[in-house]
C-alpha positions in Angstrom: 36.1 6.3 0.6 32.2 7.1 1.2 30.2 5.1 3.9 27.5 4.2 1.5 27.6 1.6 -0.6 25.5 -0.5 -3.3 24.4 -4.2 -1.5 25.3 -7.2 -3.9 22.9 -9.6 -5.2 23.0 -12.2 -3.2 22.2 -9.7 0.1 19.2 -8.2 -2.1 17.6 -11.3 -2.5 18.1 -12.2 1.4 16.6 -9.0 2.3 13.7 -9.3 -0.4 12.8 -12.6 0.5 12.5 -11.6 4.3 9.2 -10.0 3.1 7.8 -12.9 1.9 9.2 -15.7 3.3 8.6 -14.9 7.4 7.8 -18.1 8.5 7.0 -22.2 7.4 3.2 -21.1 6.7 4.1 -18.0 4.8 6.1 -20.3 2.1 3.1 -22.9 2.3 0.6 -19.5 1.7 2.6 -18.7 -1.4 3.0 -22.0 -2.7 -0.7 -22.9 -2.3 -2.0 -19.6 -3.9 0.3 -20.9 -7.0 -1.1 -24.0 -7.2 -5.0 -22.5 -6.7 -4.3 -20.0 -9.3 -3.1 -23.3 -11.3 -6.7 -24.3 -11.5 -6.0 -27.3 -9.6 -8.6 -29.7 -8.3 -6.7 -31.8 -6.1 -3.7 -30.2 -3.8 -1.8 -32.4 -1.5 0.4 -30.4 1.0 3.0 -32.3 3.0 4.9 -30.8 6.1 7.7 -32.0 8.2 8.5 -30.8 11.4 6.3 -27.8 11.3 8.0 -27.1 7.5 11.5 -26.1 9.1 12.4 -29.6 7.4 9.8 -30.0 4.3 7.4 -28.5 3.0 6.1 -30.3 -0.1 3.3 -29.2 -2.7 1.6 -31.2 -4.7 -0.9 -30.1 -7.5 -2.6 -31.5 -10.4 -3.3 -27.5 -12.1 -1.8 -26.5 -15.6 1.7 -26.7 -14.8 4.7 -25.1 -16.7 6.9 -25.4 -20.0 10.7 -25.6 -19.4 11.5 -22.1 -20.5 8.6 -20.9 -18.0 9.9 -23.1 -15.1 13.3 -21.5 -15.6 11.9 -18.3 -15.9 9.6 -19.0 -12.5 12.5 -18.2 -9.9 13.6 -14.8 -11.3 12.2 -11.9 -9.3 9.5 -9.9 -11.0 8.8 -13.0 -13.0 4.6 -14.2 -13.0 1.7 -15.1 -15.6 -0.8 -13.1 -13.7 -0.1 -9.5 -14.9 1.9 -8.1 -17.9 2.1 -4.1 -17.2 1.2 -1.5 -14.3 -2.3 -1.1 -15.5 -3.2 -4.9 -14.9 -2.8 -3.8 -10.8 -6.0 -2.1 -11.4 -8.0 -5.5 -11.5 -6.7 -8.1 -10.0 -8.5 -11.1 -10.3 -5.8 -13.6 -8.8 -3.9 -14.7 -5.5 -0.4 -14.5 -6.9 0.4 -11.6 -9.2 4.1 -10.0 -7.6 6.2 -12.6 -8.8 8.3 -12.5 -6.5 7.6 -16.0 -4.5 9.3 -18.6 -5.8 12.6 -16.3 -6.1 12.6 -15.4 -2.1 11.5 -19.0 -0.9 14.4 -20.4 -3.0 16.9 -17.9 -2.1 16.9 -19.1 1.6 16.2 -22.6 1.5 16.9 -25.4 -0.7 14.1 -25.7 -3.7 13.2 -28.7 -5.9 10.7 -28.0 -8.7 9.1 -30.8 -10.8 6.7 -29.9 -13.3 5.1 -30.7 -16.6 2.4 -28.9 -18.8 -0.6 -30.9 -21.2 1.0 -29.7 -24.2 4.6 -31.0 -22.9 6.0 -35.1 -23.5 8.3 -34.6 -21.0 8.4 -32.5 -17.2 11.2 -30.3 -16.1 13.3 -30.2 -12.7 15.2 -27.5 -11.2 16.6 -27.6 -8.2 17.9 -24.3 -6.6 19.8 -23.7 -3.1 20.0 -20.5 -1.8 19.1 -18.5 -4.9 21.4 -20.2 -7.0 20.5 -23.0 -9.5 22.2 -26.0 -9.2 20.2 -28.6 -11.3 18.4 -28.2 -14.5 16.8 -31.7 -16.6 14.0 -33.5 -18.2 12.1 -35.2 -15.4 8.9 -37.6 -15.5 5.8 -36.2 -14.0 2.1 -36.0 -14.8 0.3 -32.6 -15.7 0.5 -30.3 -12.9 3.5 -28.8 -10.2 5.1 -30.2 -7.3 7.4 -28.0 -5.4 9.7 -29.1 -2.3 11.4 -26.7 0.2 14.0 -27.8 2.7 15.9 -26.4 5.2 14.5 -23.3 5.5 16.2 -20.3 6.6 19.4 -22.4 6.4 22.0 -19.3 5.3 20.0 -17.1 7.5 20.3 -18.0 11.3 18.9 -15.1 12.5 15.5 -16.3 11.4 15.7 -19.5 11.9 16.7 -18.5 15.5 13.2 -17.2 16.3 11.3 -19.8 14.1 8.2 -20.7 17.0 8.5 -25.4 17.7 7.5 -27.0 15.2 4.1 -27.7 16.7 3.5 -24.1 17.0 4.7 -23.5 13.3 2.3 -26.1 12.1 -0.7 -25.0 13.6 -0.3 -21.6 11.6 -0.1 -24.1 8.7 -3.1 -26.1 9.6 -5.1 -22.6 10.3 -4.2 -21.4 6.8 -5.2 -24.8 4.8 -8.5 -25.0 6.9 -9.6 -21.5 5.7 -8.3 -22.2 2.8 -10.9 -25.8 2.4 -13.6 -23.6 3.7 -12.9 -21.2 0.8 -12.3 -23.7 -2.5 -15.8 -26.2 -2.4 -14.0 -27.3 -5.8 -10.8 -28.3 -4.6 -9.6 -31.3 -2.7 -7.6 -30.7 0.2 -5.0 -33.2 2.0 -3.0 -32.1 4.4 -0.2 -34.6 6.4 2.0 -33.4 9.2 5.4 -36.0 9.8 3.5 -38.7 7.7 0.3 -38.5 9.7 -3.2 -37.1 7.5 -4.5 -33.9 9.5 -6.6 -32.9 7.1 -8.6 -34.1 4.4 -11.7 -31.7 2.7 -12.7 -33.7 -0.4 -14.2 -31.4 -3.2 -17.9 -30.7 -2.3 -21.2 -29.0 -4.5 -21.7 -26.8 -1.7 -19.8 -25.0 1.4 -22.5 -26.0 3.9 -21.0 -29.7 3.0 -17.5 -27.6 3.4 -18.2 -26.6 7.1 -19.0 -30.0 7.7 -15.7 -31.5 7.1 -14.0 -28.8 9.1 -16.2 -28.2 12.3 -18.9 -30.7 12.3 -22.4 -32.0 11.8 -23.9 -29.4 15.5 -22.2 -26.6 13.4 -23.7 -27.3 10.3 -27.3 -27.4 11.9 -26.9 -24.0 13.9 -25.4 -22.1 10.8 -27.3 -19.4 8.7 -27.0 -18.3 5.5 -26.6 -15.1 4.3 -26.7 -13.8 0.9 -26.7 -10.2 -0.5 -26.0 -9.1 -4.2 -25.5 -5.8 -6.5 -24.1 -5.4 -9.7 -20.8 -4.0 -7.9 -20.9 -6.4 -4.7 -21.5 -9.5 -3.3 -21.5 -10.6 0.4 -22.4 -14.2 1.1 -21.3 -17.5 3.5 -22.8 -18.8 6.9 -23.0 -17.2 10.0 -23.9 -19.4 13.2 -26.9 -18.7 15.8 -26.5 -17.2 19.0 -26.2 -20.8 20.6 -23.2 -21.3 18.9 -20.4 -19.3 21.3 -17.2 -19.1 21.4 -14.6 -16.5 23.7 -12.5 -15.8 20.7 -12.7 -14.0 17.2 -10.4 -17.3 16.1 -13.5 -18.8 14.4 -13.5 -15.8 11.3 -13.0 -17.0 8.4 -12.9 -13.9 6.1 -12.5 -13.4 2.3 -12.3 -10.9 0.2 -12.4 -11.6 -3.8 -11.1 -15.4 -3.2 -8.4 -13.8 -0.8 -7.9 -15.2 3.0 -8.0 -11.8 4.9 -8.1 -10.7 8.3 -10.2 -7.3 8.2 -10.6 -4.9 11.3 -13.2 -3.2 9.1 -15.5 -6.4 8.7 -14.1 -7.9 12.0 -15.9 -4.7 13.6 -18.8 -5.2 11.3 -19.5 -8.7 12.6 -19.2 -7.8 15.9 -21.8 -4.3 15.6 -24.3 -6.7 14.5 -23.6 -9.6 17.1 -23.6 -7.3 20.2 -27.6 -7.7 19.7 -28.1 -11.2 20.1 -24.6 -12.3 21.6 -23.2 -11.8 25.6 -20.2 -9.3 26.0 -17.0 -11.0 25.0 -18.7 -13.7 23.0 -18.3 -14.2 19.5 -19.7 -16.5 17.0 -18.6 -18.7 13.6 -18.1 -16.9 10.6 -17.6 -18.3 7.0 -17.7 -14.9 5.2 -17.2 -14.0 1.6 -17.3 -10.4 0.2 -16.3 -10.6 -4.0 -16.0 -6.5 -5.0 -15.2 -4.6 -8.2 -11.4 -5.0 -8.5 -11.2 -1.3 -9.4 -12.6 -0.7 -5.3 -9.7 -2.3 -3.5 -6.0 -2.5 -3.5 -4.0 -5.6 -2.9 -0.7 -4.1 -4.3 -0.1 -2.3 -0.7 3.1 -5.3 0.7 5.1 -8.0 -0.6 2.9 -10.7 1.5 -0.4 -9.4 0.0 -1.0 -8.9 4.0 -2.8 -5.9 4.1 -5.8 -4.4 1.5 -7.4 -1.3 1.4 -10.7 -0.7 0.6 -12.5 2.7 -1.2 -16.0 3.2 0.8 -14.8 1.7 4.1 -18.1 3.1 5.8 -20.6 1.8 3.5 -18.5 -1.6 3.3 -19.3 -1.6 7.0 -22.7 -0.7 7.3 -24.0 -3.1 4.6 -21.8 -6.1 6.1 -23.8 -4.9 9.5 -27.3 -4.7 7.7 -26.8 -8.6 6.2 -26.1 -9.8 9.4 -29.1 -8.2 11.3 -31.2 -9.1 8.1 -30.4 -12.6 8.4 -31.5 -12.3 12.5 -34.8 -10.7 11.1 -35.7 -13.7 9.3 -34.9 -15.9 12.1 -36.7 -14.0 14.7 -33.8 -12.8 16.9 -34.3 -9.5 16.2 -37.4 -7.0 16.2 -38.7 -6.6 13.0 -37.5 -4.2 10.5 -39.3 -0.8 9.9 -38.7 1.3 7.2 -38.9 5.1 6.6 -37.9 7.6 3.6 -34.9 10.3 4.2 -34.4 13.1 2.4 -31.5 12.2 -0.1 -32.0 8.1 0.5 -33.9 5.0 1.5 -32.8 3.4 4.7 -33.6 0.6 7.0 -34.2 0.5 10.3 -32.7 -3.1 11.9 -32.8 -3.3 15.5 -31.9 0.3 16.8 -29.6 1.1 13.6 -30.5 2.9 10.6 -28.7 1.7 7.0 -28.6 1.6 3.6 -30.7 0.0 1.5 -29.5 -2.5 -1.2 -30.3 0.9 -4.4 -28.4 2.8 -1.9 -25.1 1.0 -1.8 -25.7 0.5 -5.5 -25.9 3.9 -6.5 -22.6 4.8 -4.0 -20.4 2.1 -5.3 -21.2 3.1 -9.2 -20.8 6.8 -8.0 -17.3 6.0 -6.7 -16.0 4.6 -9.7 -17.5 6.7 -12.0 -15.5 9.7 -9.9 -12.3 8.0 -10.5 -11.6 8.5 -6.7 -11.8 4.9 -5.6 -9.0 4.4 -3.4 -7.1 8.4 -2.8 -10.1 10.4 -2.7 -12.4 8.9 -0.6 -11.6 9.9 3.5 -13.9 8.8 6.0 -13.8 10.7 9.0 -11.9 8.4 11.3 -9.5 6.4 8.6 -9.5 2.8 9.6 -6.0 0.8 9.3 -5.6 -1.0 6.6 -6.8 -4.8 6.3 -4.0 -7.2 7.4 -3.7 -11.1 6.8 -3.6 -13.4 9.9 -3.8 -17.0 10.9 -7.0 -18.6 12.5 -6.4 -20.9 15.3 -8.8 -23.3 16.3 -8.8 -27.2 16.4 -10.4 -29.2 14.1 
């Protein structure tokens, strides 16, 4: 008899759902993408014993009919894309459907919920990828989703699971970036029955800082703001007075995505180094919105890692909005300006780059080449963009 052999069903989903599921704040990650992509306005997010016990979601957003909430825990199963061309443009958190199916099939999953159009909600419960209750269940409009026990059939992971203090901060760093993020959406976040967090919905993110870090952050922050038909870079950036000896305080996102990005992580810092000591790094509230068409999400299960076309120009104009912002707050030397050959650049500080036409002009010239994200090779490729937790206290 040969040595290889096909794996059953049950083995596949264990070994799927290790991709997803790799931790409490993982499962929380997924589950609160879900319920953002739900259009909710209100998202209550209850953890137990750093979610090795609970982890409970609670959303007011659209919801689901019966036949879609039995449909929801299949692999390959989502409402966010219909065929291979749709990965092309993006436009949501969620879109692998693979989520609810590798959360459920190593821990225990109860599933209430109930669409506008629907006179009655639906439950399902599921226990290690198998359904084991299906009925008619009372609920208002939205989705509420309850995992226990995780990694229960799966000791090996729930073996190297961190305490469950450790666990939650990861948790608690994820639904803080996550506030800063959604100005729309109301936050609430309890830990063992004690409130941790709570961001009301706000008109601005200034007031979204605020509840996070604090009225002395609020006054030290800048805003910076730049805009083509292509890209958009905007958020708050804090004054040299504000310090701190870690690159913790980053919040980075990339077309409403919660990223951890050498690229703009090095960006930050090439513009700092002029007004900030060595080792010393400030507060970033960063959001970059790009054409879909320039970067891939579709690159791991988790939606960890993202690659972008036009890595060096990403850089440089991340760099440029940075140091513009100094200008206008006098901590740099004022900007000169010259003409080169092929292009309009700036001079900021002691570094020359490109002009707001000239990133135009390269973005459209990028697509229009059809060589967004395989034909464009910079001459040191940089490693792809990878998703991370942001630690700090509130």
């Amino acid at each position: 008899m040969g040595k290889i052999r096909v794996l059953d069903e049950k083995t596949r989903l264990k070994i799927a759902a290790g991709e997803v599921v790799q931790n409490p704040a993982s499962v929380v990650k997924e589950l609160l993408e879900n319920a953002i992509d739900a259009n909710s306005t209100k998202i209550l997010i209850n953890i137990k014993k750093g979610g090795k016990r609970l982890i409970e979601v609670i959303d007011d957003g659209v919801g689901m009919s019966a036949d879609d909430a039995e449909i929801a825990f299949e692999r390959y199963s989502t409402s966010k894309i219909s065929d291979i061309s749709d990965l092309e443009a993006i436009d949501t958190l969620g879109f692998r459907g693979e989520a609810l199916a590798s959360i459920a099939a190593v821990s225990e999953v109860e599933l209430i919920t109930k669409e506008k159009e629907s006179q009655i909600g639906t439950q399902i419960m599921v226990k290690g990828g198998k359904t084991t209750k299906t009925e008619e269940a009372q609920r208002a409009n939205g989705t509420t989703v309850r995992v226990r026990n995780l990694f229960f059939n799966v000791p090996a992971r729930l073996k190297f699971l961190k305490s469950s203090t450790a666990e939650f901060q990861q948790i608690l760093e994820l639904i803080t970036n996550y506030s800063l993020l959604h100005d729309s959406i109301h936050f609430i976040l309890t830990h063992d029955d004690i409130e941790i967090l709570n961001s009301p919905a706000v008109p601005n993110k200034l007031d979204k800082i605020f509840f996070v870090y604090g009225k002395e952050i609020v006054k030290n922050m800048i805003p910076i703001e730049f805009k083509t038909d292509l890209l958009k870079i905007s958020g708050h950036i804090s004054k040299p007075v504000i310090q701190r000896g870690t690159r913790k305080f980053y919040s980075i996102f990339v077309n409403n995505r919660y990223i951890k990005s050498k690229l703009i992580i090095d960006a930050i810092d090439e513009a700092y180094k002029t007004v900030l000591p060595r080792n010393r790094h400030p507060l970033i509230v960063l959001t970059v919105e790009i054409n879909p068409a320039m970067i891939d999400v579709n690159v791991h299960p988790t939606k960890q890692e993202v690659k972008f076309s036009q890595e060096k120009l990403l850089f440089d104009t991340i760099t440029k909005v940075i140091l513009d912002s100094f200008d206008r707050e006098k901590l740099i030397p004022k900007i000169e300006i010259k003409q080169k050959t092929e292009a309009l650049e700036e001079k900021v500080g002691e570094k020359w780059l490109p002009t707001t036409a000239t990133v135009q002009q390269k973005l459209i010239s990028s697509i229009e080449a059809k060589s967004v994200i395989t034909e464009i090779t910079p001459t040191a490729k940089l490693p792809p963009v990878q998703i991370i937790g942001q630690t700090h206290d509130l």
